[in-house]
Backbone as JSON, one array per atom type, in Angstrom:
{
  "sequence": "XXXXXXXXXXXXXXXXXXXXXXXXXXXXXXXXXXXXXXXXXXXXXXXXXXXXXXXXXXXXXXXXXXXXXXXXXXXXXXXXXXXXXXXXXXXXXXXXXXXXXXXXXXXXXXXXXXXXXXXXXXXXXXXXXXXXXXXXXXXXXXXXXXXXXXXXXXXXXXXXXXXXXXXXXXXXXXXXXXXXXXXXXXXXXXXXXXXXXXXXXXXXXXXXXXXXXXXXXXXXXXXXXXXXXXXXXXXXXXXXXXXXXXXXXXX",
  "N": [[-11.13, -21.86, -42.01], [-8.84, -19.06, -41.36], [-6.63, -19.39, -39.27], [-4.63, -20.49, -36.73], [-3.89, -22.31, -33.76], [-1.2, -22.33, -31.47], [0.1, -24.18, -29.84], [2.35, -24.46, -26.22], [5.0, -25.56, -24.18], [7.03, -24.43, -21.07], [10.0, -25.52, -20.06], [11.65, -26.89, -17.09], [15.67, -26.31, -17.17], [17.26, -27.57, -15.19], [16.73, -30.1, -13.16], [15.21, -32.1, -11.16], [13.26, -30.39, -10.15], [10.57, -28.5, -9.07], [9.25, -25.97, -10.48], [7.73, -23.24, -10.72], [5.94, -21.36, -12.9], [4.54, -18.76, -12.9], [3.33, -15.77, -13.95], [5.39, -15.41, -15.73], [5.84, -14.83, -19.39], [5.33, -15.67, -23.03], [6.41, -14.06, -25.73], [5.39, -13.63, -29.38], [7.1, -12.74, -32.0], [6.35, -11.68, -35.75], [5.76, -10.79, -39.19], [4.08, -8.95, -40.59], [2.1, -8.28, -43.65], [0.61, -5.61, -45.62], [-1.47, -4.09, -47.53], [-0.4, -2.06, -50.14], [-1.05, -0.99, -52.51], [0.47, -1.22, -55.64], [2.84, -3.24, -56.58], [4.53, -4.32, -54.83], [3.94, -5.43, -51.35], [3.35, -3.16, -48.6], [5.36, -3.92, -45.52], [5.14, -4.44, -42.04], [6.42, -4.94, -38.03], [4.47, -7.14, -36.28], [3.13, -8.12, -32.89], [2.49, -10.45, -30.61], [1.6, -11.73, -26.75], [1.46, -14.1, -24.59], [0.16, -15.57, -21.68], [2.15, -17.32, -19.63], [1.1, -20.41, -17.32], [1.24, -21.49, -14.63], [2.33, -24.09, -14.0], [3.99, -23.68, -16.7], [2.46, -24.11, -19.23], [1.18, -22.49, -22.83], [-0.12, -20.82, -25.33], [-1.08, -19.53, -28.35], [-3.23, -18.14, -30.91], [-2.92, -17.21, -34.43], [-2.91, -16.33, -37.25], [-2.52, -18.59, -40.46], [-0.36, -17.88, -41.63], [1.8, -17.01, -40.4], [3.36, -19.44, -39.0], [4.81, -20.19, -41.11], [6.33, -17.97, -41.84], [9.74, -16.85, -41.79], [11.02, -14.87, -40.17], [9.93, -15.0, -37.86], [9.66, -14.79, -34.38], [10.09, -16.01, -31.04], [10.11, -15.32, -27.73], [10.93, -15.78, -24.41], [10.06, -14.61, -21.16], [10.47, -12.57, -17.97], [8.67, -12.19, -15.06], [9.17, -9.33, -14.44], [10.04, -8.68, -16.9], [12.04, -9.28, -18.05], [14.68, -11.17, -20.83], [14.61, -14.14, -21.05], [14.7, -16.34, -22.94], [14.96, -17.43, -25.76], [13.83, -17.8, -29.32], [13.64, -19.08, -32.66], [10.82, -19.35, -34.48], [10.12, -21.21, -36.28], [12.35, -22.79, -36.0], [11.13, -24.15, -33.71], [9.08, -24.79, -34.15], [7.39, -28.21, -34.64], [6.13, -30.59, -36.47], [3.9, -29.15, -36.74], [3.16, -28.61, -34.35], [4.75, -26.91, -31.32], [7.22, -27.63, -29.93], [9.1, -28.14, -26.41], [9.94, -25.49, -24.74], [13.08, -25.55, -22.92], [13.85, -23.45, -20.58], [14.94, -21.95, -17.01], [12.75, -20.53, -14.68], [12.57, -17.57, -13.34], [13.3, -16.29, -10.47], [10.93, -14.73, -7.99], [10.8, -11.31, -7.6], [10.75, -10.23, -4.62], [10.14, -7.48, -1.78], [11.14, -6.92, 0.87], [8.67, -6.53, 3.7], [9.27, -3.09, 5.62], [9.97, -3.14, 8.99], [8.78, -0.77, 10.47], [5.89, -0.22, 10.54], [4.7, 2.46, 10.16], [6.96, 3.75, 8.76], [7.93, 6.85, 6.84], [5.46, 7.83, 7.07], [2.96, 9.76, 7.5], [1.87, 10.39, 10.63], [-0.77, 10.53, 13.44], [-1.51, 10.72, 17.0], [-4.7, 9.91, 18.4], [-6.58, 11.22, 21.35], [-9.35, 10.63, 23.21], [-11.37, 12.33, 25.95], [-13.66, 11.16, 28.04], [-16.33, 12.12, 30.08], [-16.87, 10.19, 32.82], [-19.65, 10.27, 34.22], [-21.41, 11.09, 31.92], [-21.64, 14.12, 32.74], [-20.72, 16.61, 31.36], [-18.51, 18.4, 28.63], [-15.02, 17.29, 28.67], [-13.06, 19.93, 28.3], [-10.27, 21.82, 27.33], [-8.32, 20.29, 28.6], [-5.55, 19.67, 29.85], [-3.52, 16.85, 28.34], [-1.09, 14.64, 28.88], [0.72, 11.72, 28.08], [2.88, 9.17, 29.44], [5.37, 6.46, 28.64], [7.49, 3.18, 29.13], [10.14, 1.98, 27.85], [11.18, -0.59, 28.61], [9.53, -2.7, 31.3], [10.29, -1.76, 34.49], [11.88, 0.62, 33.49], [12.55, 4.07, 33.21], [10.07, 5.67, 32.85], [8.91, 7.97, 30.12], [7.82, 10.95, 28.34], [5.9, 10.86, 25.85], [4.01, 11.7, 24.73], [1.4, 15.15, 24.01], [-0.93, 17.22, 24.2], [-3.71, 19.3, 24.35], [-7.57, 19.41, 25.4], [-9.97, 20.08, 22.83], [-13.11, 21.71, 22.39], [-14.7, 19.4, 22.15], [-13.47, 17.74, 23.93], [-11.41, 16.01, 22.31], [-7.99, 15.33, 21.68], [-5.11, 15.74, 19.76], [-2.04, 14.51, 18.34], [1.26, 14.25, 17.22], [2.29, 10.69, 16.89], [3.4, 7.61, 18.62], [6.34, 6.29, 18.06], [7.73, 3.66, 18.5], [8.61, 0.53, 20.14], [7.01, -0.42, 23.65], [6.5, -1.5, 26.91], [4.96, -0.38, 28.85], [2.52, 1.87, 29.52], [1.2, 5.42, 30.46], [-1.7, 8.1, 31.04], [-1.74, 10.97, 31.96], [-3.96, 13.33, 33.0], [-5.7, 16.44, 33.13], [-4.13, 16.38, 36.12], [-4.66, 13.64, 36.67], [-4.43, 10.74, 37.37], [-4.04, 7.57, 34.82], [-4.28, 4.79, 33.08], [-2.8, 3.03, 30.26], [-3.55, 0.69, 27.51], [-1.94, -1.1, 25.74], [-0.95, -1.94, 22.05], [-0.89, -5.67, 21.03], [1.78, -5.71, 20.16], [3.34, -4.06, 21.51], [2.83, -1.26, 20.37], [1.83, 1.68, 20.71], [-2.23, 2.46, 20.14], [-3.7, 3.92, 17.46], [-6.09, 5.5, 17.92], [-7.77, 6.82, 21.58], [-9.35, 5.99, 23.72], [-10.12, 7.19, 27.16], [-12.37, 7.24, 29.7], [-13.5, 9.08, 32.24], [-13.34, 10.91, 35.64], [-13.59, 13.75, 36.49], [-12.72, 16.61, 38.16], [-15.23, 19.63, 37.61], [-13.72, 21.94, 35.08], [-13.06, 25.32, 35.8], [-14.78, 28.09, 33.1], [-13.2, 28.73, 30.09], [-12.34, 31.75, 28.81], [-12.1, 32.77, 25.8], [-9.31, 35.06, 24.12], [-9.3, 38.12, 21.98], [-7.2, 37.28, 19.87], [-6.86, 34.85, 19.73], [-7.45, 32.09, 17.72], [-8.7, 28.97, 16.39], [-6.32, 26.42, 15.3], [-4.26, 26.51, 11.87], [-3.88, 24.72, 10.37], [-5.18, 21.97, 10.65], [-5.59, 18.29, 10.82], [-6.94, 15.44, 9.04], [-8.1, 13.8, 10.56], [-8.74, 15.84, 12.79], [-10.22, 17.41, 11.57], [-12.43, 15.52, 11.03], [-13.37, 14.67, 13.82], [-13.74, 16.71, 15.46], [-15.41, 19.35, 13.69], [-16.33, 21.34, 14.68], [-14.55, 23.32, 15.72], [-12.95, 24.12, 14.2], [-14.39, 25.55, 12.49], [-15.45, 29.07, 11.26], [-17.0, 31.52, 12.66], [-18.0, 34.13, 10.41], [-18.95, 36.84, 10.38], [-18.24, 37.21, 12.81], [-16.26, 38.3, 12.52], [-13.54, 37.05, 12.44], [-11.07, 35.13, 11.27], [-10.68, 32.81, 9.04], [-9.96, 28.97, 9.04]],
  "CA": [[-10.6, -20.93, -41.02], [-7.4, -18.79, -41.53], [-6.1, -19.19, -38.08], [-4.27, -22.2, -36.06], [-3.52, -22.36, -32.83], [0.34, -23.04, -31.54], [0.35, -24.52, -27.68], [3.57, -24.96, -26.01], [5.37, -25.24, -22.68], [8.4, -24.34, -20.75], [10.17, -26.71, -19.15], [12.85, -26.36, -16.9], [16.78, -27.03, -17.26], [17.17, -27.95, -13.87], [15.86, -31.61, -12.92], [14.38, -32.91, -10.09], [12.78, -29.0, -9.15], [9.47, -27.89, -9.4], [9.34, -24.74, -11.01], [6.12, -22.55, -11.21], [6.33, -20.35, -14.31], [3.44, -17.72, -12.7], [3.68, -14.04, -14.15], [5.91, -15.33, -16.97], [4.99, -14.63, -20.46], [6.03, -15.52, -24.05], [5.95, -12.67, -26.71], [6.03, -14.0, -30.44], [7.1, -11.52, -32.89], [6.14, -11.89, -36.46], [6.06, -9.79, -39.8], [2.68, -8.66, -41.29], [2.22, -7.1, -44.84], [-0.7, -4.53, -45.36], [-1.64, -3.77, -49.4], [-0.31, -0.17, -50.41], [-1.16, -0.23, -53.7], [1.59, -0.99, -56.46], [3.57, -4.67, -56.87], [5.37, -4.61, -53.51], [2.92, -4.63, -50.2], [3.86, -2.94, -47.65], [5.29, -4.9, -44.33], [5.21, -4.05, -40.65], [6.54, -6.35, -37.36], [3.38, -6.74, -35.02], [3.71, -9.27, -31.88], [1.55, -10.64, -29.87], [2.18, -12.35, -25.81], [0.92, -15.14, -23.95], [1.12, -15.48, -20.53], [2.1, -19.06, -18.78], [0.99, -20.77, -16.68], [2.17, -21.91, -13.47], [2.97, -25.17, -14.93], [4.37, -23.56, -18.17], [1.41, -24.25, -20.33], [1.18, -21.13, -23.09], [-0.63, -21.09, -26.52], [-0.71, -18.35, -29.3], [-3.97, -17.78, -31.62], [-2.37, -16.98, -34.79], [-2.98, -16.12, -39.08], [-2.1, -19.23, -41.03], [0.75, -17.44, -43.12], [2.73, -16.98, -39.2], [3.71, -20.59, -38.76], [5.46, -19.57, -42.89], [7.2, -16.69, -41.66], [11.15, -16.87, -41.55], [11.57, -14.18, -39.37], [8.88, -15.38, -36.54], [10.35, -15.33, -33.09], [9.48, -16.84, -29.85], [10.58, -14.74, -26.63], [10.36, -16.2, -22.82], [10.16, -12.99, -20.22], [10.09, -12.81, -16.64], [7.37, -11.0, -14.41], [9.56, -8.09, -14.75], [10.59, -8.56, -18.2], [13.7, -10.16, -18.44], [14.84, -11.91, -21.48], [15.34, -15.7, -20.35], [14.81, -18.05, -23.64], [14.65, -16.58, -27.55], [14.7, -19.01, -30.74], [12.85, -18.52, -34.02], [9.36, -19.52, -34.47], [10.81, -22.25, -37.63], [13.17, -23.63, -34.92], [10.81, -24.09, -32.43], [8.03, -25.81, -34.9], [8.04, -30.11, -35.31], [4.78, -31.41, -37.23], [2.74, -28.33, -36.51], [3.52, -28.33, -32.49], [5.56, -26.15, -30.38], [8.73, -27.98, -28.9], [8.79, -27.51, -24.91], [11.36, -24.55, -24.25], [13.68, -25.6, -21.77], [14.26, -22.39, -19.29], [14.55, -21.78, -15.81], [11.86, -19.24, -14.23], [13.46, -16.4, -12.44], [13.01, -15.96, -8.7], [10.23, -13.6, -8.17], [11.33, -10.08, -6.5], [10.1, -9.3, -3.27], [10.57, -6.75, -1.44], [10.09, -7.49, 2.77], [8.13, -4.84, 4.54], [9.57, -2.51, 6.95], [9.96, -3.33, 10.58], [8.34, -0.18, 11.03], [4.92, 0.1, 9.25], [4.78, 3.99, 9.71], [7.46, 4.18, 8.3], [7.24, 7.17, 5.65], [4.04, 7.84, 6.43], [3.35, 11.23, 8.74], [0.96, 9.88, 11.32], [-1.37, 11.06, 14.58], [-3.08, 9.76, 18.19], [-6.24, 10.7, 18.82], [-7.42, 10.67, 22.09], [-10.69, 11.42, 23.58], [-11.71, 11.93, 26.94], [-15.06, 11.18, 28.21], [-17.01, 11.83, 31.79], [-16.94, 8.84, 33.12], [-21.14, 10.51, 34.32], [-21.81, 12.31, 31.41], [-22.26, 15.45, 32.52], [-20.14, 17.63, 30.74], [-17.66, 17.44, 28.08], [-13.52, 17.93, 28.97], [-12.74, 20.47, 26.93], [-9.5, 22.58, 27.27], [-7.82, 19.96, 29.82], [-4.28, 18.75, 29.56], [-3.38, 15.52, 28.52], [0.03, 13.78, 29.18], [1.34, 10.2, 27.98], [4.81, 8.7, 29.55], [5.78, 5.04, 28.71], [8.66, 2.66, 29.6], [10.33, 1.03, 26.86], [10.76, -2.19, 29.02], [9.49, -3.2, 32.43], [11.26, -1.29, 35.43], [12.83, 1.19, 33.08], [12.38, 5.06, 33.38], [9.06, 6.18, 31.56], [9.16, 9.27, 29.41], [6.89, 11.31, 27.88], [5.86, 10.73, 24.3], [2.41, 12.72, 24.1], [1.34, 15.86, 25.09], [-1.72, 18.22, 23.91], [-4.52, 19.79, 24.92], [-8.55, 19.07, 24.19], [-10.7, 20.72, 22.33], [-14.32, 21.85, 22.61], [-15.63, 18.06, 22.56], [-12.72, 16.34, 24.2], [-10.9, 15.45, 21.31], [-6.88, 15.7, 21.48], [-4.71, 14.92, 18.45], [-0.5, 15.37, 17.95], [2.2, 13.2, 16.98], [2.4, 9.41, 16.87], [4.97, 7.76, 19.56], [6.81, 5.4, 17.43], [8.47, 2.18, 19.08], [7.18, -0.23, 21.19], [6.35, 0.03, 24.85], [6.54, -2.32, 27.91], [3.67, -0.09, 29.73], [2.13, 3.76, 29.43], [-0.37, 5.67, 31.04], [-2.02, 9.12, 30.9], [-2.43, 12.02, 33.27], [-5.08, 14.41, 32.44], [-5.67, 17.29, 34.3], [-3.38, 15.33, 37.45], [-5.1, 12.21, 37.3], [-3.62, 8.9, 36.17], [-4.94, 6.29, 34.08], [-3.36, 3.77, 32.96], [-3.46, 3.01, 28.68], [-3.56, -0.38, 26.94], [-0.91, -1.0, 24.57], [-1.21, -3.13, 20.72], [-0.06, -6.93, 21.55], [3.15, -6.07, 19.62], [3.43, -3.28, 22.3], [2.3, -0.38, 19.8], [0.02, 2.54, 20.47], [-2.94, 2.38, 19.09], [-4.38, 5.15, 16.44], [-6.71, 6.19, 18.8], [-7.28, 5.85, 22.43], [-10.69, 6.65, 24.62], [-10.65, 7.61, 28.86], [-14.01, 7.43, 30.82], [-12.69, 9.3, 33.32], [-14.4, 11.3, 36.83], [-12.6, 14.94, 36.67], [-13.67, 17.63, 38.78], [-15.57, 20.33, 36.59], [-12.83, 23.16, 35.06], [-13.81, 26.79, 35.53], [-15.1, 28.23, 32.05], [-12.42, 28.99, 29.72], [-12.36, 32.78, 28.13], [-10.99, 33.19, 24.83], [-8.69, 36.15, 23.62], [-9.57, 38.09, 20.99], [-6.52, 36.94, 18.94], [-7.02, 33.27, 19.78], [-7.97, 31.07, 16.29], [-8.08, 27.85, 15.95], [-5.33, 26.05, 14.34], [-4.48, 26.29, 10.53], [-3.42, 23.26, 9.45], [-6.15, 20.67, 11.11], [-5.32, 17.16, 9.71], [-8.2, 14.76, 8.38], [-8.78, 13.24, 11.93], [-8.89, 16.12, 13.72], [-11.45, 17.71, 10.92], [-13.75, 15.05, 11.48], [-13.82, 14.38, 14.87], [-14.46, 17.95, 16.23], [-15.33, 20.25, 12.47], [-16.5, 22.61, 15.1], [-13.44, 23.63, 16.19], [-12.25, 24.78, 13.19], [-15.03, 26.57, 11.44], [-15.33, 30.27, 12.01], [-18.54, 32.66, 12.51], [-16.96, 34.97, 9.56], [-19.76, 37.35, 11.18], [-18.12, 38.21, 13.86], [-14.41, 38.82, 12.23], [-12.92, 35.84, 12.38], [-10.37, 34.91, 10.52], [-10.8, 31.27, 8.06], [-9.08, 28.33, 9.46]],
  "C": [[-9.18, -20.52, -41.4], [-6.43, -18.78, -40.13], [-5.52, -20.38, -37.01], [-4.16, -21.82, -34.89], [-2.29, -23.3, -32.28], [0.55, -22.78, -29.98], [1.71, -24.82, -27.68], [3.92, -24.77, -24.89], [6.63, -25.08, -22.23], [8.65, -25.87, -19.54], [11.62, -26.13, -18.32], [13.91, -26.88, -16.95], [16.83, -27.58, -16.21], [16.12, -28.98, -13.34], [15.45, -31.59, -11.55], [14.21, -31.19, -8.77], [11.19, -29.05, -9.72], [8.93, -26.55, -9.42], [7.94, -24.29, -10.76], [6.93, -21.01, -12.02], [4.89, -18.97, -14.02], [4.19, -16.59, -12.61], [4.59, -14.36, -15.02], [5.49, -15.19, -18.3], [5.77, -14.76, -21.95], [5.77, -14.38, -25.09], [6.83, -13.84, -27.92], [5.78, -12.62, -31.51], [7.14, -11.96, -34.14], [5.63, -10.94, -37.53], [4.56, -9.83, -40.53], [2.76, -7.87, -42.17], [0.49, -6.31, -45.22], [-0.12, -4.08, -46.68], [-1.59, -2.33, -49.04], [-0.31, -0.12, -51.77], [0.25, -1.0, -54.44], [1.86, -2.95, -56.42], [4.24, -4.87, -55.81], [4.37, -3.92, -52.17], [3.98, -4.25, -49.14], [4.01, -4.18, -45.92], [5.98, -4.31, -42.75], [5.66, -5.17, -39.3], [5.34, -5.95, -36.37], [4.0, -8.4, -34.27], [2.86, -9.35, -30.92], [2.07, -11.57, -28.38], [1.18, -13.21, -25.79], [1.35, -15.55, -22.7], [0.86, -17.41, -20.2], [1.82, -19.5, -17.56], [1.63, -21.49, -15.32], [2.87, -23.13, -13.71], [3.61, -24.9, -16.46], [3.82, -23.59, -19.42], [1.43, -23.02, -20.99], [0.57, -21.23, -24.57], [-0.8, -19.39, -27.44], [-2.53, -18.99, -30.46], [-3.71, -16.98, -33.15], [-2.76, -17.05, -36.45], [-1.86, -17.63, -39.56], [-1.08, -19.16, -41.36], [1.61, -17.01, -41.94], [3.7, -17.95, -39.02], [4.8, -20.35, -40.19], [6.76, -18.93, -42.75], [8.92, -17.0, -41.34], [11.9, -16.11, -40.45], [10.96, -14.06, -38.15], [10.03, -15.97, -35.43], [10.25, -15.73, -31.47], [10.13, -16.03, -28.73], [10.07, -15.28, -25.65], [10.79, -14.86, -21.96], [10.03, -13.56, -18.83], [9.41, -11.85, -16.21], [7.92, -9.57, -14.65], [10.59, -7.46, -16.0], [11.64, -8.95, -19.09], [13.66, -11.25, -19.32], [15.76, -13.73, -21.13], [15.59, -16.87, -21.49], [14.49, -16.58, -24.92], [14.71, -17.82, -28.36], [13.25, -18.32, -31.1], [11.78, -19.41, -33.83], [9.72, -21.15, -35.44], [11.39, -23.05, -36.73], [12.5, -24.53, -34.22], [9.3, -25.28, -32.98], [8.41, -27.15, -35.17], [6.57, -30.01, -35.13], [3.82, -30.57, -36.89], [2.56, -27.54, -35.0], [4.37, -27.6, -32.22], [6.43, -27.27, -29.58], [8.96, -27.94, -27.37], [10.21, -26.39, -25.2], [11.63, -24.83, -22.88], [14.37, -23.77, -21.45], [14.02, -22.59, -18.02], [13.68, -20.9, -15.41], [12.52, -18.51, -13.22], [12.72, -16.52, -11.52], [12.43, -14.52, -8.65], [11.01, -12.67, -7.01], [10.73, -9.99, -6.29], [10.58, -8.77, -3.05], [10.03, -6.81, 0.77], [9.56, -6.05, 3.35], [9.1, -4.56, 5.55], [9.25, -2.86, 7.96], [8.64, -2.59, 10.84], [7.08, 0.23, 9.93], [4.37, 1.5, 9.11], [5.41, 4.48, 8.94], [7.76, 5.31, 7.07], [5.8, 7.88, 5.48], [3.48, 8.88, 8.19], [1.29, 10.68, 9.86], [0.41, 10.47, 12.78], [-1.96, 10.18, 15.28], [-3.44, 10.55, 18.42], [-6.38, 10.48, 20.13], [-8.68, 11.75, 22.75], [-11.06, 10.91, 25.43], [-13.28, 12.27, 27.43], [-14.95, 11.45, 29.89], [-17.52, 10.85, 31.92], [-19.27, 8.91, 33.45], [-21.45, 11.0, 33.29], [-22.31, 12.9, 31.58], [-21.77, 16.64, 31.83], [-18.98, 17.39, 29.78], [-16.2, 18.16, 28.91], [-12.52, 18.7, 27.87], [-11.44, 21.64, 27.44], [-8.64, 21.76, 28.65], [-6.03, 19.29, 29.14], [-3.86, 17.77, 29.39], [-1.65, 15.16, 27.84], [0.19, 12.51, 28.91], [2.99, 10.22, 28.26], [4.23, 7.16, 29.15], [7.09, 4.77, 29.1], [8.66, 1.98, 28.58], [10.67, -0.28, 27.42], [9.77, -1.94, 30.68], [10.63, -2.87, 33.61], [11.87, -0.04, 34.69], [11.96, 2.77, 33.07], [11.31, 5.64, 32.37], [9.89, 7.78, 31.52], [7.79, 9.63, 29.17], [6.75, 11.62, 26.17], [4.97, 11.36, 23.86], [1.95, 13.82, 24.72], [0.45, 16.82, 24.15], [-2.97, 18.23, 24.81], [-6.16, 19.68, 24.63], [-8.48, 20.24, 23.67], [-12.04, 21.03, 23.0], [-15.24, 20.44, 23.18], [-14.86, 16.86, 23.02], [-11.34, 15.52, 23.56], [-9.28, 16.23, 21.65], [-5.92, 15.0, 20.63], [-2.85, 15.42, 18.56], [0.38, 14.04, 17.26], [2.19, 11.89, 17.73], [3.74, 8.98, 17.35], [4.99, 6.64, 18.71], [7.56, 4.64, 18.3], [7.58, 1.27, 19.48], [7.77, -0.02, 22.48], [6.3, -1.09, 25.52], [4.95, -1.53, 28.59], [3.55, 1.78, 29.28], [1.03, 3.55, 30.32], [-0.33, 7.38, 30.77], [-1.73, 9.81, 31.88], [-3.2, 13.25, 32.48], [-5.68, 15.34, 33.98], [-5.22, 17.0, 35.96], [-4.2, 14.57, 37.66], [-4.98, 11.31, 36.4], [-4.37, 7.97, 36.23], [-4.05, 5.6, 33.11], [-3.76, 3.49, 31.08], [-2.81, 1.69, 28.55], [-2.81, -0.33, 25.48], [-1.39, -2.03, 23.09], [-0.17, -4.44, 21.94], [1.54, -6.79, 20.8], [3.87, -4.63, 20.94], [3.39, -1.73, 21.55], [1.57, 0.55, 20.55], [-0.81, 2.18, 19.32], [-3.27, 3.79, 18.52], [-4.88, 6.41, 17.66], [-7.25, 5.69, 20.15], [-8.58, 6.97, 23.49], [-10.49, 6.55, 26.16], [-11.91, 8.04, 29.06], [-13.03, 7.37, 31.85], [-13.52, 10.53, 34.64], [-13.33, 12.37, 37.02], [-13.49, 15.81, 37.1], [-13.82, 18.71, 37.55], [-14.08, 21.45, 36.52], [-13.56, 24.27, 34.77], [-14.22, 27.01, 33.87], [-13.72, 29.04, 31.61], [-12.43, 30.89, 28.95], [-10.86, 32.88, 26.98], [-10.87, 34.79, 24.39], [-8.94, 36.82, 22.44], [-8.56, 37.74, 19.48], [-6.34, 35.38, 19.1], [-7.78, 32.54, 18.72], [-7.68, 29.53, 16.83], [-7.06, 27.26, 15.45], [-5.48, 25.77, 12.83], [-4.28, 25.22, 9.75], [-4.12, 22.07, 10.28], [-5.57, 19.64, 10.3], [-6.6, 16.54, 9.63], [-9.08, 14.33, 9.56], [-9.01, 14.4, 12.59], [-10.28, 17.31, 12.77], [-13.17, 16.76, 11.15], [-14.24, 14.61, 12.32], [-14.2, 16.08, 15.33], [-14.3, 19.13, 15.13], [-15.5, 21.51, 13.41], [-15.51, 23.64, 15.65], [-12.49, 24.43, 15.55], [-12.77, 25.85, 12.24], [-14.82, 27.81, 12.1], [-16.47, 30.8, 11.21], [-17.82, 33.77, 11.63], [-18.1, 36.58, 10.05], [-19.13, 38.19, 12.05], [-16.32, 38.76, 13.76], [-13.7, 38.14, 12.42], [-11.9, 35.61, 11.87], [-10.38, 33.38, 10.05], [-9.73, 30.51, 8.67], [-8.31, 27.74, 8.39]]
}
């Protein structure tokens, strides 16, 4: 076989710790010659890694004529690349073995999440209101959200659109948290259930007993809206398509 294998481990400077070396990695660099013909071969540096183990364990698979090499060099890295330990490959060799490399392992970077997990991130509530009998759907009715940011304290109003054809009303996401909310839909209050961190949720369903509303007549310059977002495409598509038939204009 032309090929040895050269195990070795880090160890750390620092006594009485227990390091974990996970996501560290050694890179050994070493010079390879490739025949071009003539009395002098040509020579290139190739380099190969090895990653370590949480305990430091790390081994290399390697051409006989490596272990030889004068200019073979041993690199320790950290998860994000950082040069922590170097010595020569010659150095680093006793009776065929790898030496332990004393280094410390760098302190992995985290990064802590945001407080706010919207943060960044352009967000909508849905809500839908049902007949509490189903007999009909609530389609063109008003819907209102206030909350109180504590207990006793002056609600506001954080939500405010209108349905659709099947109920469905979609707008901006109230960001904070909330001691208590509730709805009113077409003047009648109902009370809404908050996340346990006092969140809204996404989306937010009423079974609710509203007297029928007259039939609505639309204008002939009345469209849909052009910019639907994803939720409000696939909860009510009908809402948005258009009979191109009858002169419509594309949502």
């Amino acid at each position: 076989m032309n090929e040895v294998t050269l195990t070795g481990r880090l160890t750390p400077k620092t006594q009485n710790t227990s390091p974990s070396y996970q996501g560290h990695y050694v890179r050994l660099e070493f010079a390879r010659t490739l025949p071009v013909g003539g009395d002098d071969p040509g020579t290139y540096r190739s380099a190969l890694t090895a990653a370590a183990s949480a305990s430091g364990d790390y081994s290399f698979v390697v051409d006989k004529a490596v272990p030889e090499d004068a200019t073979a060099r041993l690199e320790v890295r950290s998860p994000v690349g950082t040069q922590l330990a170097s010595a020569t490959l010659r150095d680093t060799l006793e009776n065929g073995n790898l030496k332990p490399i004393e280094v410390d392992p760098e302190a992995p970077f985290v990064i802590a999440p945001h407080p706010d997990p919207l943060k960044g991130r352009p967000q909508s509530l849905t809500v839908l209101v049902l007949d509490r009998e189903g007999r009909y759907k609530f389609a063109n009715r008003q819907v209102v959200i206030v909350a109180a940011a504590t207990q006793g304290a002056q609600p506001r109003p954080v939500f405010s659109a209108r349905t659709d054809v099947k109920g469905y009303a979609s707008g901006q996401y109230p960001r904070g948290t909330f001691a208590e909310a509730w709805a009113e839909v077409a003047g009648v209050r109902t009370p809404l259930r908050l996340e346990p961190d006092g969140t809204f949720p996404l989306r937010v369903v009423f079974a609710m007993s509203l007297p029928a509303a007259p039939p609505v007549e639309t204008a002939p310059g009345d469209f849909p809206p052009r910019a639907p977002d994803q939720e409000q495409l696939l909860n009510s598509p009908e809402s948005f398509s258009t009979d191109l038939g009858l002169g419509g204009s594309p949502a």
